[in-house]
C-alpha positions as CSV (number, residue, x, y, z in Angstrom):
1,X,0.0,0.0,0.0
2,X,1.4,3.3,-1.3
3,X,0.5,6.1,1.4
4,X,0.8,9.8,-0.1
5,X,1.1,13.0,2.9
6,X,1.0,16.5,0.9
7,X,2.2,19.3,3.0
8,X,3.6,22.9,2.4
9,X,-0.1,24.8,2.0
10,X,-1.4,27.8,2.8
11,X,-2.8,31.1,3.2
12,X,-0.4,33.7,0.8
13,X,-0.9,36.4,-0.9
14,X,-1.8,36.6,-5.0
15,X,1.6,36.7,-6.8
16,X,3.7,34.8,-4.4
17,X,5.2,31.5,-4.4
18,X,4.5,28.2,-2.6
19,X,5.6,24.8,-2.6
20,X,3.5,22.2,-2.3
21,X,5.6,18.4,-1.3
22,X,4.0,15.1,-1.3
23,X,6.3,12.3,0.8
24,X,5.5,9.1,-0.7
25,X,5.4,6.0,1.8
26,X,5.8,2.4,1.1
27,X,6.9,1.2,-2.2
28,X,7.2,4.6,-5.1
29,X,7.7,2.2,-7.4
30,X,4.7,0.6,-7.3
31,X,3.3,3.6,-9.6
32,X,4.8,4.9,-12.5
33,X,3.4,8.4,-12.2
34,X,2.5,11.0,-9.9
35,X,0.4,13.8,-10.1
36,X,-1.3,17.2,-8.2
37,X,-4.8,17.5,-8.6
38,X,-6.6,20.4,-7.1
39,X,-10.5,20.7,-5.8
40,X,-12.3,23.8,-5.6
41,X,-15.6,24.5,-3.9
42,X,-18.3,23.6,-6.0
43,X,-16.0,22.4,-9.0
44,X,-14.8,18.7,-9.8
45,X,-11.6,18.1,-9.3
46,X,-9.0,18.8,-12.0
47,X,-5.9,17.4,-13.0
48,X,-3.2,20.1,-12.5
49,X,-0.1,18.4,-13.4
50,X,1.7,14.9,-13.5
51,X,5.1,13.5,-13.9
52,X,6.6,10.1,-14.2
53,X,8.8,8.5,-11.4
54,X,11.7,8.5,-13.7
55,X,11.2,12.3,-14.4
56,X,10.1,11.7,-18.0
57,X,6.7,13.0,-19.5
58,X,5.9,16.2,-17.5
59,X,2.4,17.0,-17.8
60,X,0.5,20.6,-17.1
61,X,-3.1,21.9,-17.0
62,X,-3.3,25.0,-19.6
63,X,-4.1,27.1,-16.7
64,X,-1.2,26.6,-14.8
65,X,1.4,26.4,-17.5
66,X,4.4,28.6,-16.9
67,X,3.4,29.0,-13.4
68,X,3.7,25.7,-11.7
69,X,6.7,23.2,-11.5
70,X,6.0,19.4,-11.4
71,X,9.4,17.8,-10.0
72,X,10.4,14.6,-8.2
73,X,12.9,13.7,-5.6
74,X,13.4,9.8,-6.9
75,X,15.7,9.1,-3.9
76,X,13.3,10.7,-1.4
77,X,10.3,9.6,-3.1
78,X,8.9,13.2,-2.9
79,X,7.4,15.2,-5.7
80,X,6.9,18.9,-5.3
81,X,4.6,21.6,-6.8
82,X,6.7,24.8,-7.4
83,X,3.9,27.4,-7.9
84,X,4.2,31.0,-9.1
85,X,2.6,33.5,-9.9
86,X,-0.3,32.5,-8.0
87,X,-3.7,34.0,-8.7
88,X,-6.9,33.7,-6.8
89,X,-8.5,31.3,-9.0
90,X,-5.7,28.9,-8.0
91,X,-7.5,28.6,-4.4
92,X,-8.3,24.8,-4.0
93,X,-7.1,21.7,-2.1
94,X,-4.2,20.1,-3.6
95,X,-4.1,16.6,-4.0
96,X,-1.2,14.3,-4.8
97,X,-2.2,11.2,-6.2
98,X,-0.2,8.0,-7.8
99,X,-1.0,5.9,-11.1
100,X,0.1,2.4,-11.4
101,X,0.5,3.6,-15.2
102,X,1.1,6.4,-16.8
103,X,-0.2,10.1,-16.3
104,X,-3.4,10.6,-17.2
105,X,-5.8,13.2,-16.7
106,X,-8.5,12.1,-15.4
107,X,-8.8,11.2,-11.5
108,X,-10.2,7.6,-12.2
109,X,-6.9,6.9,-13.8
110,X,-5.1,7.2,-10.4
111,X,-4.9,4.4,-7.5
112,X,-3.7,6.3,-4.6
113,X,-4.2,9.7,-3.2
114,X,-3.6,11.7,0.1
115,X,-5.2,13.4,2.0
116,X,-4.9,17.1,0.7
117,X,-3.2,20.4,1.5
118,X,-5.2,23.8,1.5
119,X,-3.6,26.6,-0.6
120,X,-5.9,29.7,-0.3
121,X,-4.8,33.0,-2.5
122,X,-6.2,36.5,-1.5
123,X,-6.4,39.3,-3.9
């Protein structure tokens, strides 16, 4: 069993920077991706970006591209959300989540997931 722990959110101001880790427990290797997804009030939860294990195939949500970093920490089985820029439409919970395959999109493509990490922007 693959157990995912998000941490680094918060309350920040609109423009700063925050990043967002996800310590991966048990065996990383047991998925070959990793992704962020983030859930609004009242929206579905979107796919925000994803990266495989091995670094290869980064993956980004058109809003977020050039603002947000997908990266990985192979040896500390961590990957991190670097965001920028950040606007208010970026408030959501921030999942991390794991795919037994290959980044995908869509939540139902992923096996595990933590627990979440609020990130609230103010104007």
């Amino acid at each position: 069993q693959l157990q995912l722990v998000e941490s680094g959110g918060g309350l920040v101001q609109a423009g700063v920077s925050l990043r967002l880790s996800c310590a991966a427990a048990g065996r990383s290797c047991s998925s070959h991706a990793i992704a962020w997804f983030r859930q609004a009030p009242g929206k579905e939860r979107e796919f925000v970006a994803g990266i495989r294990w091995s670094g290869a195939n980064p993956n980004y949500a058109d809003s977020v591209k050039g603002r947000f970093t997908i990266s990985i920490n192979n040896a500390k089985n961590t990957v991190f959300l670097l965001m920028t820029s950040l606007k208010p439409d970026d408030t959501a919970v921030y999942y991390c989540a794991a795919s037994r395959l290959g980044v995908g999109f869509s939540a139902s493509v992923y096996d595990y997931w933590g627990q979440g990490t609020q990130v609230t922007v103010s104007s």
